[in-house]
Backbone as ProteinMPNN parsed JSONL, in Angstrom:
{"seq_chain_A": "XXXXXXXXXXXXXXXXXXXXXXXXXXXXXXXXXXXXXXXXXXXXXXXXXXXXXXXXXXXXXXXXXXXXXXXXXXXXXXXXXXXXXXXXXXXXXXXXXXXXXXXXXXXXXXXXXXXXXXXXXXXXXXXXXXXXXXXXXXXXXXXXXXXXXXXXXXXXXXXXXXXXXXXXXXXXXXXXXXXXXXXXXXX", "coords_chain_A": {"N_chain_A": [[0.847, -1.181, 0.0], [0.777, 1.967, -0.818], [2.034, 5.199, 0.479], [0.273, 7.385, 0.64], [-2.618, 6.348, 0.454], [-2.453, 5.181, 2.756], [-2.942, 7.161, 4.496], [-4.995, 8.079, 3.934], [-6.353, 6.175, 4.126], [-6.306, 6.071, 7.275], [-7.682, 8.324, 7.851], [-9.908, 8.521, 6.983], [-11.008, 6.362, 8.539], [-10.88, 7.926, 10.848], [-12.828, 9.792, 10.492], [-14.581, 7.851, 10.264], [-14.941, 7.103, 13.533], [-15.023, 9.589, 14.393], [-18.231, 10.052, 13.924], [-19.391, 8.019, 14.77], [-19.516, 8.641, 17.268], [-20.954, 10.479, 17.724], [-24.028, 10.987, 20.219], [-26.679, 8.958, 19.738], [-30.409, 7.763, 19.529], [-31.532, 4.719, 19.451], [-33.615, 2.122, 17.657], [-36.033, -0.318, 17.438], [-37.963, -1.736, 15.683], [-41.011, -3.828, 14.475], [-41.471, -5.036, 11.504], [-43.747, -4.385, 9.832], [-44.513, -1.799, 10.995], [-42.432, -0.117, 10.38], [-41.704, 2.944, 8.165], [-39.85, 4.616, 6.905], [-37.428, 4.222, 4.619], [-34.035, 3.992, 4.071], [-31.919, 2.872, 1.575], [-28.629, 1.925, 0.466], [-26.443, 1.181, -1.921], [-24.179, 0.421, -4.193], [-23.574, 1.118, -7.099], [-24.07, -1.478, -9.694], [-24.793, -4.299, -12.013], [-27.678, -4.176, -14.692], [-28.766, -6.007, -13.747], [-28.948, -6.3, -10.85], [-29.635, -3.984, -10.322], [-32.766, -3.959, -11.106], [-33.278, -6.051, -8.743], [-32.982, -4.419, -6.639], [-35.169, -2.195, -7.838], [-37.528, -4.218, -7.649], [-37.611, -4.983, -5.164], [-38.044, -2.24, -4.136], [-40.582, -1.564, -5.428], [-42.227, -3.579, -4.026], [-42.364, -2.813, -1.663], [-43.481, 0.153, -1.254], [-45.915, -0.489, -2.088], [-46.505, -1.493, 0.111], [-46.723, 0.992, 1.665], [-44.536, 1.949, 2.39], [-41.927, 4.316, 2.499], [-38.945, 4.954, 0.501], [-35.957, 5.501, -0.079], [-32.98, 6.078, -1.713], [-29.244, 5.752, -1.777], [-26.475, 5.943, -4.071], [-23.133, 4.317, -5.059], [-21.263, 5.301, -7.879], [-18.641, 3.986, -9.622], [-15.63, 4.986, -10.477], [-15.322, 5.594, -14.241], [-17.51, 3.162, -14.178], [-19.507, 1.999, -16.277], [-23.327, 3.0, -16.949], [-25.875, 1.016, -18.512], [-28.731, 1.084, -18.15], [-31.298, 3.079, -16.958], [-32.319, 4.799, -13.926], [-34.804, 4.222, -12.161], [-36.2, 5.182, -10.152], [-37.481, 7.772, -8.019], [-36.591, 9.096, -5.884], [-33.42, 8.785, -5.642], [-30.31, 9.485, -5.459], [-27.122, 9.208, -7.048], [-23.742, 9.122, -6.226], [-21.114, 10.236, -7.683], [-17.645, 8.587, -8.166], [-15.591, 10.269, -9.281], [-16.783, 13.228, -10.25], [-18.006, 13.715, -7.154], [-16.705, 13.548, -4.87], [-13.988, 14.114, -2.496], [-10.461, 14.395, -2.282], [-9.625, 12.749, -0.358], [-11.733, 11.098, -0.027], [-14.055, 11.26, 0.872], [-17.409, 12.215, 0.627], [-18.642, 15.288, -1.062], [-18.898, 18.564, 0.027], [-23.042, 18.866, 0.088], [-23.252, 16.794, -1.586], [-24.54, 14.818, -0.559], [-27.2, 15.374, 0.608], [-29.543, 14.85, -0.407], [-29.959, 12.313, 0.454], [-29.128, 12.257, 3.492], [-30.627, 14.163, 4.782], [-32.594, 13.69, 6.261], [-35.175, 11.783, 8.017], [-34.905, 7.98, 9.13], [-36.44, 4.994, 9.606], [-35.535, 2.465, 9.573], [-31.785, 2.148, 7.616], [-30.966, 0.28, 5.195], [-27.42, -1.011, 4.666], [-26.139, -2.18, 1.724], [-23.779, -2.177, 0.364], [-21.036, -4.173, -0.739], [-18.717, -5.186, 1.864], [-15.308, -4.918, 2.668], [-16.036, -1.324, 2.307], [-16.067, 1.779, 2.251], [-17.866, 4.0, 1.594], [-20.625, 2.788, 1.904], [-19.92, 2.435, 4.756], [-19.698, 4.917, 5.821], [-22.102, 6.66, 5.155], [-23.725, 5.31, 6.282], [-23.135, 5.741, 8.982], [-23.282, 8.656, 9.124], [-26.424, 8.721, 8.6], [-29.36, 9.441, 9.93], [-31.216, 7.382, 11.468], [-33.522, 5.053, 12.81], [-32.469, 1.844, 13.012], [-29.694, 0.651, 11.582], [-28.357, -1.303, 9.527], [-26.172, -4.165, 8.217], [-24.43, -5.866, 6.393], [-21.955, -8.747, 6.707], [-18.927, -10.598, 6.554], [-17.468, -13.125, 8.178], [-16.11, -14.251, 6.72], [-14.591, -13.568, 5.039], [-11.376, -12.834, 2.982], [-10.578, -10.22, 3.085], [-10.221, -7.359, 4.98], [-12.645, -6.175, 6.666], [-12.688, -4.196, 8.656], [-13.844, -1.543, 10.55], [-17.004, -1.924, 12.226], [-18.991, -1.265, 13.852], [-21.064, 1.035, 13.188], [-23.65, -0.592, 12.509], [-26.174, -1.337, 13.93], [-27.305, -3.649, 13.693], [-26.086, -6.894, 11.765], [-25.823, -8.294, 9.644], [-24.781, -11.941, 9.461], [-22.783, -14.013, 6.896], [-21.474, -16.232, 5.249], [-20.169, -16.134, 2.612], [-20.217, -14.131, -0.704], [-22.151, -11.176, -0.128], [-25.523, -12.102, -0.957], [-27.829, -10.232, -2.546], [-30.805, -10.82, -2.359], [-31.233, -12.739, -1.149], [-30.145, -11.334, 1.307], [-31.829, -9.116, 1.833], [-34.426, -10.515, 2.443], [-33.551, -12.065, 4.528], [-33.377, -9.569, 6.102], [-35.389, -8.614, 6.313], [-37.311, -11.03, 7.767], [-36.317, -11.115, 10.047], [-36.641, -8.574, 11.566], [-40.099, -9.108, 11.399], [-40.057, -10.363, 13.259], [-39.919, -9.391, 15.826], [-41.28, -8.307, 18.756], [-44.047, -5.562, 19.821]], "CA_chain_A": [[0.0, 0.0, 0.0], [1.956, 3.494, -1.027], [1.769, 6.481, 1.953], [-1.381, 8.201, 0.372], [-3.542, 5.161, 0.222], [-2.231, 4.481, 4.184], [-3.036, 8.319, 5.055], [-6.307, 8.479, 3.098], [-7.544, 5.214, 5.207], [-6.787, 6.622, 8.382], [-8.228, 9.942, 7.99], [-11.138, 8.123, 6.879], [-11.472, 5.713, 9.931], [-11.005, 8.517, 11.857], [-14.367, 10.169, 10.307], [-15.917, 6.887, 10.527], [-15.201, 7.065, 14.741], [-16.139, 11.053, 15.112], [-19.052, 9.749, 13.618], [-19.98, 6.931, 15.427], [-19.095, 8.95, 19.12], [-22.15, 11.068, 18.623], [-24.801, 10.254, 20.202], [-28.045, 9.011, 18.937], [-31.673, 7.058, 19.523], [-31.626, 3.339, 18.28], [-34.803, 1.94, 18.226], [-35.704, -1.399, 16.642], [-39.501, -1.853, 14.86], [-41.512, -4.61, 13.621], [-41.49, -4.296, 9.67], [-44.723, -3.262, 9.444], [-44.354, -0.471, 11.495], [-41.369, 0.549, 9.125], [-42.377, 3.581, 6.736], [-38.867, 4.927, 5.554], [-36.218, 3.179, 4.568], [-32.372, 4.294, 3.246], [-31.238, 1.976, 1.123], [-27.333, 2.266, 0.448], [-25.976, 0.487, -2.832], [-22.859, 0.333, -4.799], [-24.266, 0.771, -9.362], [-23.608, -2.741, -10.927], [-25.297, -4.297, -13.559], [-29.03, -3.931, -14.425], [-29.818, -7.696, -12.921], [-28.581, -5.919, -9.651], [-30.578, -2.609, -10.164], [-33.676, -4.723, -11.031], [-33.201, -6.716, -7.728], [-33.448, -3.259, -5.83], [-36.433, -1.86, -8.267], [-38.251, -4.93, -7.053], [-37.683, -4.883, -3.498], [-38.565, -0.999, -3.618], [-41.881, -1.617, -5.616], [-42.933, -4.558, -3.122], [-41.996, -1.999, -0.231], [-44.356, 0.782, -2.065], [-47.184, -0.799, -2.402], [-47.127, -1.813, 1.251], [-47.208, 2.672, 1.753], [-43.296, 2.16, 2.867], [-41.042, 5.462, 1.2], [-37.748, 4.166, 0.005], [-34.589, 6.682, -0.876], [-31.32, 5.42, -2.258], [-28.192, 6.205, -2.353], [-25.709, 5.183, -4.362], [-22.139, 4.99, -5.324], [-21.29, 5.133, -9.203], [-17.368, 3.789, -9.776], [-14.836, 5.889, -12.014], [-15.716, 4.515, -15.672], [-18.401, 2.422, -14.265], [-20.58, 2.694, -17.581], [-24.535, 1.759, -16.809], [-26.645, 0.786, -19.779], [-30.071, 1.231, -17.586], [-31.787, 3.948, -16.308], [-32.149, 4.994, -12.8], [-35.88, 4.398, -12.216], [-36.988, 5.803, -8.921], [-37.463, 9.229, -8.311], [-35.806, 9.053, -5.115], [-32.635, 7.983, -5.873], [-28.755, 10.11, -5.401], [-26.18, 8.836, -7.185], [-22.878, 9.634, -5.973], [-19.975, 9.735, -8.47], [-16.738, 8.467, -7.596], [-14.964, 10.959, -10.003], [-17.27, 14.758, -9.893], [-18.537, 13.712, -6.27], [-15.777, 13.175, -3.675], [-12.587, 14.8, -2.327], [-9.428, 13.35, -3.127], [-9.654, 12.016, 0.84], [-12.454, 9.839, -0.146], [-15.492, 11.819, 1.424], [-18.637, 13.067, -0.258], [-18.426, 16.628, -0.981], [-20.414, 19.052, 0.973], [-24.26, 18.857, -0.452], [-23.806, 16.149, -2.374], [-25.653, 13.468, 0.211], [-28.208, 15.956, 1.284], [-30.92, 14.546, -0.63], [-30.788, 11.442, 0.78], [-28.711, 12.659, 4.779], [-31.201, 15.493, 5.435], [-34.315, 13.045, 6.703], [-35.184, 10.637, 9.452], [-35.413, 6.931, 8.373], [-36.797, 4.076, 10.557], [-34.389, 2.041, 8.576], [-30.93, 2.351, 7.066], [-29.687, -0.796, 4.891], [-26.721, -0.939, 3.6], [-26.183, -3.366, 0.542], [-22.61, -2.662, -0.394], [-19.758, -5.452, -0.249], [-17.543, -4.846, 2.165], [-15.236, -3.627, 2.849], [-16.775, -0.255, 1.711], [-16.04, 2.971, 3.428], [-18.75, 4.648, 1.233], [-21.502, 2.571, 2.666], [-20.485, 2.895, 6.326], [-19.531, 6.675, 5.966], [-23.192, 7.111, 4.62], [-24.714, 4.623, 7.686], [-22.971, 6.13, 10.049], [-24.267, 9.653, 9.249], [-28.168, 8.87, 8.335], [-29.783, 9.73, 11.21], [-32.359, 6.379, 11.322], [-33.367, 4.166, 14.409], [-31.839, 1.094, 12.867], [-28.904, 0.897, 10.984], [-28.361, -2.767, 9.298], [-25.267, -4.046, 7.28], [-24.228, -7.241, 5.597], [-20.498, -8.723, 7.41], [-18.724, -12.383, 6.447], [-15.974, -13.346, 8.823], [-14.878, -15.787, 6.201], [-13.786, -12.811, 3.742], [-10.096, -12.533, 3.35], [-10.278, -8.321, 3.519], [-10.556, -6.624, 6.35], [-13.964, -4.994, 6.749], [-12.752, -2.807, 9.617], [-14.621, -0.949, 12.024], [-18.075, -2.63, 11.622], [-19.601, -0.337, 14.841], [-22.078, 1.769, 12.603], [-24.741, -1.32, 12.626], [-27.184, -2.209, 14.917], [-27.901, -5.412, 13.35], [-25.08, -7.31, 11.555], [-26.198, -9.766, 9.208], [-23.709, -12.668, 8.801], [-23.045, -14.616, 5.735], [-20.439, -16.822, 4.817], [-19.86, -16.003, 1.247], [-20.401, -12.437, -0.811], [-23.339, -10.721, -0.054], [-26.558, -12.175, -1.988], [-28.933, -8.99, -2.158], [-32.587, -10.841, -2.496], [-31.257, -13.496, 0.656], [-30.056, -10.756, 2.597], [-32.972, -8.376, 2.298], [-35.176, -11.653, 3.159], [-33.026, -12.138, 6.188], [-33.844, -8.202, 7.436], [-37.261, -8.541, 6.652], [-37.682, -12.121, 8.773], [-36.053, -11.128, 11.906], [-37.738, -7.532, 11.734], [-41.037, -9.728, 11.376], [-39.968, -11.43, 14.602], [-40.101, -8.282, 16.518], [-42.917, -7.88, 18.942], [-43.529, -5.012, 20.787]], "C_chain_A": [[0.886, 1.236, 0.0], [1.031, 4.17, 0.173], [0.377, 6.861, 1.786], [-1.996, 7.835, 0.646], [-3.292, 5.122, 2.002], [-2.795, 5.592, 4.783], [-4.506, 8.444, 4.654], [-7.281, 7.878, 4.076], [-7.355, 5.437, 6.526], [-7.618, 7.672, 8.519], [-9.652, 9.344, 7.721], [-11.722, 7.441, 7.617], [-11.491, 6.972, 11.062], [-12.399, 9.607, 11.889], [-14.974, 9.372, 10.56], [-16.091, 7.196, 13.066], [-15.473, 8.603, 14.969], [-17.385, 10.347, 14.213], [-19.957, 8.841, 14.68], [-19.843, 7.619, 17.295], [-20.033, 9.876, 19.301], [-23.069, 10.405, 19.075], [-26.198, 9.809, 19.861], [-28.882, 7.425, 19.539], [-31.434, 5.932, 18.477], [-33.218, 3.192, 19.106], [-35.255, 0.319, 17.197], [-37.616, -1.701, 16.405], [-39.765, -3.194, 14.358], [-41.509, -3.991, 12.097], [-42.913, -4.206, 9.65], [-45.037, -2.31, 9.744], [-43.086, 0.399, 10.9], [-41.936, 1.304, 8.358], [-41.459, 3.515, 6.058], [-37.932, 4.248, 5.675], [-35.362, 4.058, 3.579], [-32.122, 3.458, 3.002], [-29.762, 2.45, 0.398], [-26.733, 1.154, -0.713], [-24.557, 0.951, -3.466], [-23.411, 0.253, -6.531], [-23.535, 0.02, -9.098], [-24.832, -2.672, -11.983], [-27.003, -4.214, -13.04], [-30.082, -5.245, -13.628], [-30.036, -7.215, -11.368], [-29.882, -4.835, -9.156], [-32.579, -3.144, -10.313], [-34.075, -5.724, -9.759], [-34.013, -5.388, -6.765], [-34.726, -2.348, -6.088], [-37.302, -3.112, -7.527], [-38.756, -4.919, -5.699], [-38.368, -3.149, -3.254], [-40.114, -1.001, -3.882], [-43.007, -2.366, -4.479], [-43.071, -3.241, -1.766], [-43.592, -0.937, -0.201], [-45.041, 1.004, -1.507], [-47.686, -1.357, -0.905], [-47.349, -0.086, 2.351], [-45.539, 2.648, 2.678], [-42.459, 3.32, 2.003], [-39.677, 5.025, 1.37], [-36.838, 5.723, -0.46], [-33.58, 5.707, -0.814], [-30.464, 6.328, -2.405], [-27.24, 5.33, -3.274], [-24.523, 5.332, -4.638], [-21.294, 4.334, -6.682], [-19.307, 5.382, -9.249], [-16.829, 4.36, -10.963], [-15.115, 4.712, -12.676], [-16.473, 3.42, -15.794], [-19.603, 2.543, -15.395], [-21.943, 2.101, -17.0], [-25.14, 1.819, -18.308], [-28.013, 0.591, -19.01], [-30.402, 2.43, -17.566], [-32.531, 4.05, -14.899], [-33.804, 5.013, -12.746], [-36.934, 5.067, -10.981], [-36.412, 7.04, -8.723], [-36.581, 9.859, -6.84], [-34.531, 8.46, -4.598], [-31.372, 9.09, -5.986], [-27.967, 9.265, -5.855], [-24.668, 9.847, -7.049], [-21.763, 9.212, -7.231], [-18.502, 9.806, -8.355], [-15.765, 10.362, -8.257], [-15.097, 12.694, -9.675], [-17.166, 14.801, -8.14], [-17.746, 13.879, -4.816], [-14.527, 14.184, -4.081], [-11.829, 13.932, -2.393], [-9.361, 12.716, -1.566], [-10.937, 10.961, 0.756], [-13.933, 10.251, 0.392], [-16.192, 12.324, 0.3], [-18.006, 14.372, -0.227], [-19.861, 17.061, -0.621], [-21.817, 19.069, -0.272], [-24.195, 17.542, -1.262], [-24.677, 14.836, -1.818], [-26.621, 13.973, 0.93], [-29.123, 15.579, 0.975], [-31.257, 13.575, 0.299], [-30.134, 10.925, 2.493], [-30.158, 13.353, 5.682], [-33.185, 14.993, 5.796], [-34.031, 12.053, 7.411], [-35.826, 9.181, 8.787], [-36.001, 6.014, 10.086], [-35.605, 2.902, 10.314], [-33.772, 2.407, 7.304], [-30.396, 1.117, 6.617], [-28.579, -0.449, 3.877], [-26.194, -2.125, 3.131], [-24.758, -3.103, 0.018], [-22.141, -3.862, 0.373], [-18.403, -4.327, 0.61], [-16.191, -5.591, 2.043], [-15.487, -2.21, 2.312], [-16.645, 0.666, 2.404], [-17.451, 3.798, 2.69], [-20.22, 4.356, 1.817], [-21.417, 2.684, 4.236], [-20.437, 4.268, 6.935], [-21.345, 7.114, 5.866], [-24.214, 6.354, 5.864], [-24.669, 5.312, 8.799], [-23.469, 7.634, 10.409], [-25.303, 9.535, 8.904], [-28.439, 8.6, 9.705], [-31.37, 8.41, 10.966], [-32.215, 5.613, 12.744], [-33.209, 2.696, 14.298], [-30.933, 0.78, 11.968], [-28.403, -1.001, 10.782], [-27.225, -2.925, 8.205], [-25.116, -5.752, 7.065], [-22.22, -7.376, 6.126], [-20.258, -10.341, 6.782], [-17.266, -11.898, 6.372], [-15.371, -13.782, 7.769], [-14.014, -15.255, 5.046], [-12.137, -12.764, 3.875], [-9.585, -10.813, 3.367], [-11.028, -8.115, 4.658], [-11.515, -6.126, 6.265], [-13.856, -4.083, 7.503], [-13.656, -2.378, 10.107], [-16.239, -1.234, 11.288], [-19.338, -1.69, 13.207], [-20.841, 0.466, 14.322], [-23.304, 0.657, 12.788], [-25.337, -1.805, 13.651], [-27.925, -3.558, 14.613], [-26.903, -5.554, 12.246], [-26.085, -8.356, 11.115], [-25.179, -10.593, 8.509], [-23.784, -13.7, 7.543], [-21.599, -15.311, 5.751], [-19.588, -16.684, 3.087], [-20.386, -14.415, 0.619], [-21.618, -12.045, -0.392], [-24.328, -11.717, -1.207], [-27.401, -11.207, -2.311], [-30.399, -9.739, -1.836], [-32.476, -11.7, -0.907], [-30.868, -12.779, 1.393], [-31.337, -9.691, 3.224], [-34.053, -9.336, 2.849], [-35.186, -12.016, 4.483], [-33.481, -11.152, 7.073], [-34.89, -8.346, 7.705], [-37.916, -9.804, 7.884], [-37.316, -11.365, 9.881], [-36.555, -9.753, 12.192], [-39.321, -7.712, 11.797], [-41.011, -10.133, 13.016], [-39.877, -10.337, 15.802], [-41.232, -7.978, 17.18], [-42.819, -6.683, 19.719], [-45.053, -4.456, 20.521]], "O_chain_A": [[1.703, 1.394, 0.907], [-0.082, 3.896, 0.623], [-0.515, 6.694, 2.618], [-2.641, 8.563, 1.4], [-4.391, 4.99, 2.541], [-3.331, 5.249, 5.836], [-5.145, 9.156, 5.428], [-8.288, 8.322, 4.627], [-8.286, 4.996, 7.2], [-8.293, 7.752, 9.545], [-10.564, 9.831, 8.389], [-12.944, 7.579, 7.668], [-12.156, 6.847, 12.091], [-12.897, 10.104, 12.899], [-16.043, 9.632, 11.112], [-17.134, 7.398, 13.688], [-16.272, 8.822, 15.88], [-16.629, 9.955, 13.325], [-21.034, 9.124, 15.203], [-20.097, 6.958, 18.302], [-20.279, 10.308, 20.427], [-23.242, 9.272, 18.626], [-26.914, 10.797, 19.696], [-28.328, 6.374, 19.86], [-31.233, 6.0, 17.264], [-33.757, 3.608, 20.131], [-34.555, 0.073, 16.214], [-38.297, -1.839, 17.422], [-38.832, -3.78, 13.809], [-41.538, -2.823, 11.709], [-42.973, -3.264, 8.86], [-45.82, -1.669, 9.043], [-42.987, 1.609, 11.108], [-42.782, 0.764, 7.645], [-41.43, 2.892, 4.997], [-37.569, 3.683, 6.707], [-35.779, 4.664, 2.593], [-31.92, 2.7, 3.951], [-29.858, 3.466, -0.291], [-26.552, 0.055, -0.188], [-23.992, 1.951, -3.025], [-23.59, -0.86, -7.026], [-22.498, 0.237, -8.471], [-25.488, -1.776, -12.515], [-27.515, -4.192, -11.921], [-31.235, -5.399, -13.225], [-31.006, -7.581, -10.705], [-30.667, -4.819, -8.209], [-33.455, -2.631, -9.617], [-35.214, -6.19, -9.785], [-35.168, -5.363, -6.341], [-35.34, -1.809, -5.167], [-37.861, -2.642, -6.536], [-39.901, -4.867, -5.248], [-39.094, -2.903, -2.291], [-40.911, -0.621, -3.025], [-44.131, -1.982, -4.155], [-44.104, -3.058, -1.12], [-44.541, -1.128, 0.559], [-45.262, 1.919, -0.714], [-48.861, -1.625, -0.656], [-47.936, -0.021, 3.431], [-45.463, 3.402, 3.649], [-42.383, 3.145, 0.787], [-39.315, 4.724, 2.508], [-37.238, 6.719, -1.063], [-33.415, 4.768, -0.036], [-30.62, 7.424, -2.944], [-27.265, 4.102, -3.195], [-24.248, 6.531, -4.604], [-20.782, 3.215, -6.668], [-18.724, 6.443, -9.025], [-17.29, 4.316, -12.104], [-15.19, 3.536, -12.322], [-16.491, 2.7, -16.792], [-20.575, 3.264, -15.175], [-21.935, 0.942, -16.585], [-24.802, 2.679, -19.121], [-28.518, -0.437, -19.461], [-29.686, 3.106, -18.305], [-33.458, 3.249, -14.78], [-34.24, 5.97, -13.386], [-38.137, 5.326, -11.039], [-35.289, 7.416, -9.058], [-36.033, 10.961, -6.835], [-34.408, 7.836, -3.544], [-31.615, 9.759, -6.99], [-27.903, 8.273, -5.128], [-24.496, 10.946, -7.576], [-21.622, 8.057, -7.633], [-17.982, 10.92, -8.42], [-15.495, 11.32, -7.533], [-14.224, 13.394, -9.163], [-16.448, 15.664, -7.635], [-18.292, 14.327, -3.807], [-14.165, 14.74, -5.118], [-12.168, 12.758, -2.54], [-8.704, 11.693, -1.759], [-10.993, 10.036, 1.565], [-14.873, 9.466, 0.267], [-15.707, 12.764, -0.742], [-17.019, 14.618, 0.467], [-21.014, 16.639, -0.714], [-21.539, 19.281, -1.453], [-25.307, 17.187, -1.653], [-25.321, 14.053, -2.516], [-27.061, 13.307, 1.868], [-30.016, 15.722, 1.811], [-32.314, 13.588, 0.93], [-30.352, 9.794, 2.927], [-30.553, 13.102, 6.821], [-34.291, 15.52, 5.679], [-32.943, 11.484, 7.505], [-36.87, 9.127, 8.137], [-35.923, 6.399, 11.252], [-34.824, 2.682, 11.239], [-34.349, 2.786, 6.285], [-29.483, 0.63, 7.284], [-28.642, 0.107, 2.781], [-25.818, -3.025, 3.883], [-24.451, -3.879, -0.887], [-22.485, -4.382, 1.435], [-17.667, -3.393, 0.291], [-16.022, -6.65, 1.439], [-14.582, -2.088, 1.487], [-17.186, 0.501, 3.498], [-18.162, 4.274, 3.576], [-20.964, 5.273, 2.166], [-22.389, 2.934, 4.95], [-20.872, 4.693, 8.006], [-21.727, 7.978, 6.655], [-25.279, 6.839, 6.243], [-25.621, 5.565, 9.537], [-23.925, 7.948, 11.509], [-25.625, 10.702, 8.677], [-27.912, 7.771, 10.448], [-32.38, 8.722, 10.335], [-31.257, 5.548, 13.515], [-33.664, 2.047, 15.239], [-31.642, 0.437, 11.022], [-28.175, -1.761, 11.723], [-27.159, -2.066, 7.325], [-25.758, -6.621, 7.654], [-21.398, -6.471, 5.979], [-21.181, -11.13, 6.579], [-16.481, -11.228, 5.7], [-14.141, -13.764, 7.732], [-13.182, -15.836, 4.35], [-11.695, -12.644, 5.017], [-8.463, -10.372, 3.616], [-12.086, -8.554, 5.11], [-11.364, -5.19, 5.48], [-14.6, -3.106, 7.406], [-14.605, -3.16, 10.057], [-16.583, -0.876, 10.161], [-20.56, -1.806, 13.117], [-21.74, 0.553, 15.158], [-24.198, 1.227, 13.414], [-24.885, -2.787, 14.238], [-28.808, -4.215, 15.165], [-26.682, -4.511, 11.631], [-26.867, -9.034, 11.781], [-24.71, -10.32, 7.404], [-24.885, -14.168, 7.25], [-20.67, -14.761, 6.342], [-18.534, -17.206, 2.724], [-20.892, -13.603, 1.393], [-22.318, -13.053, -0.292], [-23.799, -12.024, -2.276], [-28.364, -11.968, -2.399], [-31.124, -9.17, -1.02], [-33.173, -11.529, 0.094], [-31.036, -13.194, 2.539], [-31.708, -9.484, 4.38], [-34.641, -8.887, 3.832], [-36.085, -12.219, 5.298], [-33.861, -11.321, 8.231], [-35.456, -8.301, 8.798], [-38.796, -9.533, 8.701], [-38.198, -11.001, 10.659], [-37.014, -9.723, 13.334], [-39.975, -6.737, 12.167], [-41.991, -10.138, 13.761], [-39.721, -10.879, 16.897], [-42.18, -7.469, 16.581], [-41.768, -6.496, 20.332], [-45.532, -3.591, 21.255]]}, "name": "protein", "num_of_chains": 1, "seq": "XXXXXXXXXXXXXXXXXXXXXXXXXXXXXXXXXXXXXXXXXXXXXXXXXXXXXXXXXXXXXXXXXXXXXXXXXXXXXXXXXXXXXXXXXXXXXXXXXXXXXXXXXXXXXXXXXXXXXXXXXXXXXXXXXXXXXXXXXXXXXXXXXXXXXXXXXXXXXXXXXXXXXXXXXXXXXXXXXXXXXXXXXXX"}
């Protein structure tokens, strides 16, 4: 790893812990008492983006409001179109400082509101998804972790629910997973 790259990822763990040292209201809901939801992605291909149109339509239609963020990789080309109207894409390239942070305003659309739930769907390790968990102000904050990766995921503290996996993320079995044990919630 050259100096920059070693200086870049501290400075950036060290936003992720002022982050995580304010303090804030967790609160944990049955899913049908869920309205809004942050969903936190990484653009791939359209099988991917079709996974997440699905899951948002099903959400919908049950009167749940859905925002996305996302984060669009230098020279990542898409051949889709972005179909929900509540949707930020961040772009590695215009969007960020050369330290790896958003630039100011550009995560206000989808920072500057109160969720009930926050998932985030990148692969980690990902500083973009836990930079973006760790500031949405929501009363459960949910991430996708597997010990059995050979990269470091690093400071994994932003989630209040940790869903483990043994292999990469799946998206449709992990959102299945939130939704069951948020089902199993009585209160």
């Amino acid at each position: 790893m050259m100096i920059i790259d070693y200086i870049i990822k501290k400075y950036q763990q060290r936003q992720l812990r002022s982050l995580l040292s304010a303090p804030r209201d967790k609160r944990i809901d049955n899913w049908e008492n869920i309205k809004t939801i942050g969903l936190i992605f990484t653009v791939a291909n359209a099988e991917r983006w079709n996974l997440i149109h699905r899951f948002i339509a099903a959400q919908e239609k049950q009167g749940k409001e859905i925002y996305l963020i996302g984060f669009q990789a230098n020279k990542y080309e898409i051949d889709y179109i972005f179909s929900h109207t509540h949707t930020t894409i961040c772009h590695e390239k215009e969007d960020f400082t050369h330290l790896g942070l958003p630039k100011e305003g550009v995560t206000d659309p989808f920072l500057n509101r109160h969720y009930d739930l926050v998932i985030d769907t990148t692969i980690q390790p990902d500083f973009f998804g836990k930079y973006i968990t760790a500031s949405a102000d929501a009363n459960l904050k949910v991430g996708y972790s597997n010990p059995q990766s050979q990269q470091d995921e690093g400071v994994m503290d932003m989630y209040d629910l940790a869903i483990q996996g043994n292999a990469e993320m799946d998206f449709k079995d992990y959102i299945e997973q939130i939704v069951k044990y948020l089902n199993m919630i009585q209160k």
